[in-house]
C-alpha positions as CSV (number, residue, x, y, z in Angstrom):
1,X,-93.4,51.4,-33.9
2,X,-90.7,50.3,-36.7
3,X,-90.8,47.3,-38.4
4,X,-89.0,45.1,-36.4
5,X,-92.1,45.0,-33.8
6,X,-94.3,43.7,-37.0
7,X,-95.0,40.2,-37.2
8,X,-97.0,39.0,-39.9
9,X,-99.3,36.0,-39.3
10,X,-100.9,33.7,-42.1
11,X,-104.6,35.4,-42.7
12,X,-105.6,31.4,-41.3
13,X,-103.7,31.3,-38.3
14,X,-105.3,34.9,-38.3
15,X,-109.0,33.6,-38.3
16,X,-108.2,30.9,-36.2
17,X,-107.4,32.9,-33.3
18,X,-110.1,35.4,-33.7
19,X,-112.8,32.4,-33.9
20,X,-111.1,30.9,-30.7
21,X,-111.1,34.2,-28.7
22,X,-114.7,34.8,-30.1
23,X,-115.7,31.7,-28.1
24,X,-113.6,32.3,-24.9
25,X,-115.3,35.5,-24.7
26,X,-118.6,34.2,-25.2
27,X,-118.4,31.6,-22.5
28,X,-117.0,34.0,-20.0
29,X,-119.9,36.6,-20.5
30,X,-122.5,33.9,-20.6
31,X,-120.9,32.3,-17.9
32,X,-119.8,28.6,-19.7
33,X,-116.8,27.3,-18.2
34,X,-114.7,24.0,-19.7
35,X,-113.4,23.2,-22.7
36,X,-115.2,23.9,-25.6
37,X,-114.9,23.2,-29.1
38,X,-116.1,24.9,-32.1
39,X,-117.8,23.1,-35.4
40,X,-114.3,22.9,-37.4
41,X,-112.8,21.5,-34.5
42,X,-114.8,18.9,-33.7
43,X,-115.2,18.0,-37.6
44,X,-111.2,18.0,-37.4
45,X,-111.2,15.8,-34.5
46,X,-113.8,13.3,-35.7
47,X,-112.6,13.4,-39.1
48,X,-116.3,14.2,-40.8
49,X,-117.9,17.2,-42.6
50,X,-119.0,20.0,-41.2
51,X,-123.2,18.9,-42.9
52,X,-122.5,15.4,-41.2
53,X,-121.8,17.6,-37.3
54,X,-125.0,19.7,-37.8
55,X,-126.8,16.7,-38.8
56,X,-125.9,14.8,-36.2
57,X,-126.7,17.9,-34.3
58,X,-130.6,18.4,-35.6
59,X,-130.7,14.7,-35.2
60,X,-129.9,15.3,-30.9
61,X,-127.1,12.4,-31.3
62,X,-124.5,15.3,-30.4
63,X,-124.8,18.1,-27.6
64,X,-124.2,21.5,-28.5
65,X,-124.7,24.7,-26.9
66,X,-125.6,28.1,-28.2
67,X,-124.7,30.9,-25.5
68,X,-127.6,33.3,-25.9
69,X,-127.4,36.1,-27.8
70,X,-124.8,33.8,-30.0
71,X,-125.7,32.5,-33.9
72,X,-122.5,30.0,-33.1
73,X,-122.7,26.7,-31.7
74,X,-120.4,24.8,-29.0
75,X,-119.4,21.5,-28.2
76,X,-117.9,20.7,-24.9
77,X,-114.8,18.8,-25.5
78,X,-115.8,15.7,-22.7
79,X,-119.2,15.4,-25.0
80,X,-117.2,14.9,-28.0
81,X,-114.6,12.3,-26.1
82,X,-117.7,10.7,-25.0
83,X,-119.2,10.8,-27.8
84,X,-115.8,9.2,-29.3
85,X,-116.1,6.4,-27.4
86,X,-119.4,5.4,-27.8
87,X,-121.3,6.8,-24.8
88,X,-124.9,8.4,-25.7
89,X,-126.3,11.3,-24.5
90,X,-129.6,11.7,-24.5
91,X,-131.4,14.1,-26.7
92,X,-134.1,16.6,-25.2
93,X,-136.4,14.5,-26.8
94,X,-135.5,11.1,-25.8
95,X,-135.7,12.9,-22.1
96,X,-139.0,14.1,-22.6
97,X,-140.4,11.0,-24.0
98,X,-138.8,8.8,-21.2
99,X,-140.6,11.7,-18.1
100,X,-143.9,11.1,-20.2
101,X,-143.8,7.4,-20.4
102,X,-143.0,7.3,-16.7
103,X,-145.6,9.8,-16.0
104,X,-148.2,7.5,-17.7
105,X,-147.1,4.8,-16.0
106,X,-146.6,5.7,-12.5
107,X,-150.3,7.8,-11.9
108,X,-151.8,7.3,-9.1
């Protein structure tokens, strides 16, 4: 190799890429398929903090998922467009609370 196959990349750029191919691998050996978004990137595209994303995350007013076997979270890019424009998901919780309610409600 001489230097004139080098290219030298900003060490940002750098860990950019690696965080993006991190992901891609990670939803193709735990089998997720769409767009995805990491935490910077939804932060970047909803203009907030990264504390106010995982808040909003613990809080169940954002989905995310975790691919198993991964400490990093994921947010699928419709969610976030949905999310965008006003259109709730519900949270595991407000699910569960709903089937119990209608549980109660519906014995026979």
């Amino acid at each position: 190799m001489n230097i004139t196959d080098c290219v030298i990349i900003p060490k940002v750029q750098l860990d950019r890429m690696e965080q993006k191919l991190d992901m891609l691998l990670h939803q193709h050996s735990k089998g997720l398929s769409g767009d995805y978004l990491t935490a910077d990137e939804v932060c970047k595209k909803l203009g907030i903090k990264k504390q106010t994303l995982y808040n909003w995350k613990s809080k169940g007013k954002i989905p995310f998922y975790k691919p198993e076997g991964s400490s990093k979270c994921y947010f699928k890019l419709q969610d976030i467009v949905d999310f965008q424009q006003g259109i709730k998901h519900q949270s595991n919780k407000e699910i569960a609370s709903e089937a119990k309610t209608y549980l109660l409600n519906n014995k026979k």
